[in-house]
N, C-alpha and C positions, 0 to 999 in steps of 0.2 A: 217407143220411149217408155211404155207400160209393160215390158217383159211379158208383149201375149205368145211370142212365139216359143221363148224360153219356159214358159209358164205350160204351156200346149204340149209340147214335147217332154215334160216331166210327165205329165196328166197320163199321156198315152206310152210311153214308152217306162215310164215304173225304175228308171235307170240305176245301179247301184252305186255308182258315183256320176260326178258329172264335174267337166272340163270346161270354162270357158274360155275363149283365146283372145287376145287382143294383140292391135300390131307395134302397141309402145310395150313397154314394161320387162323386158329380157333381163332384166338388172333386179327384181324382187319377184314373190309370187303372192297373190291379193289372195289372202285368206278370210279379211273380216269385210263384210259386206255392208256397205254406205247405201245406209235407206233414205229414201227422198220423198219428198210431195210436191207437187208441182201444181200451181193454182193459177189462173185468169181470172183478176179482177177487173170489171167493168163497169163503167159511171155512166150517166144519160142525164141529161138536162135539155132544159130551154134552150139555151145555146142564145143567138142576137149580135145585134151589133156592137163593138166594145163601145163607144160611144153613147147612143139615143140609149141601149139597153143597159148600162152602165151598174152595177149590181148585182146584176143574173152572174149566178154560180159557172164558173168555168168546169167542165169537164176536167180538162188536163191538172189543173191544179188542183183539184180534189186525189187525184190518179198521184200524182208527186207528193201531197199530203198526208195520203195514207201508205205511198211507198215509205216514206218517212218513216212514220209511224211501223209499219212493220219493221225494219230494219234496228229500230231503237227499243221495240218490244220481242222481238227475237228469244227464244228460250238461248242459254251461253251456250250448251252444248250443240247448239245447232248451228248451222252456215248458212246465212239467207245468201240468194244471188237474184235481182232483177235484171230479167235476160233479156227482156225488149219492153220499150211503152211505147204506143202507138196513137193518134187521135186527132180531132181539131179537121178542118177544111179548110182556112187561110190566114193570114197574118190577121186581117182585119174582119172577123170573126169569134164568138164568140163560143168555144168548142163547147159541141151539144152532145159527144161522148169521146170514151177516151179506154184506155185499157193495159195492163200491165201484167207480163207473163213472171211470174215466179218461181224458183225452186228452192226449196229449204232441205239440207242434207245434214244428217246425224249419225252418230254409229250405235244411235239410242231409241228404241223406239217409242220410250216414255216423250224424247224432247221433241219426236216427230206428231203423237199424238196431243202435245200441250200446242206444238205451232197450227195444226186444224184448227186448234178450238180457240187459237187467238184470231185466226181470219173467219172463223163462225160465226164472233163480237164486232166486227168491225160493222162501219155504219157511215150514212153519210147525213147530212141536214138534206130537209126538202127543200128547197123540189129538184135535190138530184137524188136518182136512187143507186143502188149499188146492186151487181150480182156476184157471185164467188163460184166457178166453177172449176171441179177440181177436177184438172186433165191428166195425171198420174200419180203412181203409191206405188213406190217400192219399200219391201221390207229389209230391215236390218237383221245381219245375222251373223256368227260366230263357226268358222270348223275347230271340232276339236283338236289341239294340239297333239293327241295321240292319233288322230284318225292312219290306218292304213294310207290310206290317197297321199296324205301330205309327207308320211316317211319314205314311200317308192320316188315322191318326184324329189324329195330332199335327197336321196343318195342319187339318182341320173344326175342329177345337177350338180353334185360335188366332183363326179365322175368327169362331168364337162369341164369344171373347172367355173361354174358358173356362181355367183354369191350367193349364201344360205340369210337372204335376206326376208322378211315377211310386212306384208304390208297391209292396207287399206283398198277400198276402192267401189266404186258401183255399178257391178256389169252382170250379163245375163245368168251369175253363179248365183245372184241373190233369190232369183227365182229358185232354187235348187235346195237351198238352205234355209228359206221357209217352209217347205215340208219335209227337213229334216232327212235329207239327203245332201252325205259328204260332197262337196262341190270347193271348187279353188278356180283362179285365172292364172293362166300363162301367160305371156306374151313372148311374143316370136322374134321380135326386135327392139333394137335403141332407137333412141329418136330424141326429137323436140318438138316444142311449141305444137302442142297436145290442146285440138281444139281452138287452133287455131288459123289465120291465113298463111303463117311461118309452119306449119306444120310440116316433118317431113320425118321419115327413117332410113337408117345406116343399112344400102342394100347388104353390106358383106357381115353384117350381122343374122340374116335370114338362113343362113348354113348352120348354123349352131342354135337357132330358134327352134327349124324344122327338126331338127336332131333330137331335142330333148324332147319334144311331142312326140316324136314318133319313138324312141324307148319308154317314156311314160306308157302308152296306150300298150307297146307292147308287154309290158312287164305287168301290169293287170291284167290283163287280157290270159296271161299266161298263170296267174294266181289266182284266177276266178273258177 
């Protein structure tokens, strides 16, 4: 989820372009790279009985008070998404921690550096405390609209008959494009419900997916 293998394989292999594939997206090609941060917050208290202990700070509802609170403090250019909250022991309990996984995506990396430094200020009353641990950082990035890379796959792809579409996205091309190495996504197929349990793609789209990757690669390959 932190691009170490994409990150690794730039390092060592020095690439002069680089291709990332994915199995939806045959219908555009992801040129601007969606950088993201990804954070776990986590609360800790007393915890006790709802009852006898009647007061003691909940976990959980600190955890939903400061999801709030991010969501409503969000820089505009950024997309928060809380992807899971976890916590608590039983109904009749008084949760003594709690935790909620984060990601904030931008195609900015001003609005990605303003959303750190808003959960840098976050805070909780004692006697619960807070920890913020940032579990990834992808960067935002841009191919030029003249690069070589993008006019070879923009002519195979007309040649297919396939759309001269351009789009967005956050896959392992971002690694590529922070050190300034031309990089783009394919995708091989149609589909749906992307990241989801409806997930699924069009097998008889995989013939014309495979196709274009494989004149893309040849046609550099052959100009290099």
């Amino acid at each position: 989820g932190n691009l170490r293998g994409a990150r690794a394989a730039c390092d060592a292999l020095k690439p002069q372009s680089f291709i990332a594939l994915e199995g939806h997206g045959l219908e555009e090609v992801i040129v601007d790279a969606i950088g993201s941060v990804r954070a776990r917050l986590s609360v800790e208290g007393p915890g006790g009985h709802p009852w006898v202990d009647k007061g003691n700070p909940s976990a959980i509802h600190a955890v939903l008070e400061l999801g709030s609170r991010i969501l409503a403090d969000a820089p505009e250019a950024a997309e928060v998404n809380i992807g899971s909250i976890t916590g608590g022991r039983s109904v009749n309990v008084i949760a003594d921690s709690a935790e909620l996984l984060l990601e904030a995506r931008a195609d900015d990396n001003q609005a990605l550096e303003k959303m750190l430094a808003e959960l840098d200020d976050l805070r909780c009353e004692p006697p619960l405390s807070l920890g913020v641990e940032m579990v990834g950082k992808r960067p935002a990035g841009r191919l030029p609209r003249d690069s070589r890379l993008l006019a070879v796959v923009r002519s195979v792809r007309a040649e297919l008959g396939l759309p001269d579409v351009l789009g967005s996205g956050s896959t392992d091309a971002n690694a590529a494009l922070a050190q300034g190495i031309p990089a783009l996504t394919l995708g091989v197929a149609t589909g749906s419900g992307m990241h989801s349990t409806r997930e699924q793609i069009e097998l008889e789209s995989l013939a014309v997916g495979l196709r274009q990757v494989e004149m893309v690669v040849e046609r550099l390959l052959s100009r290099s």
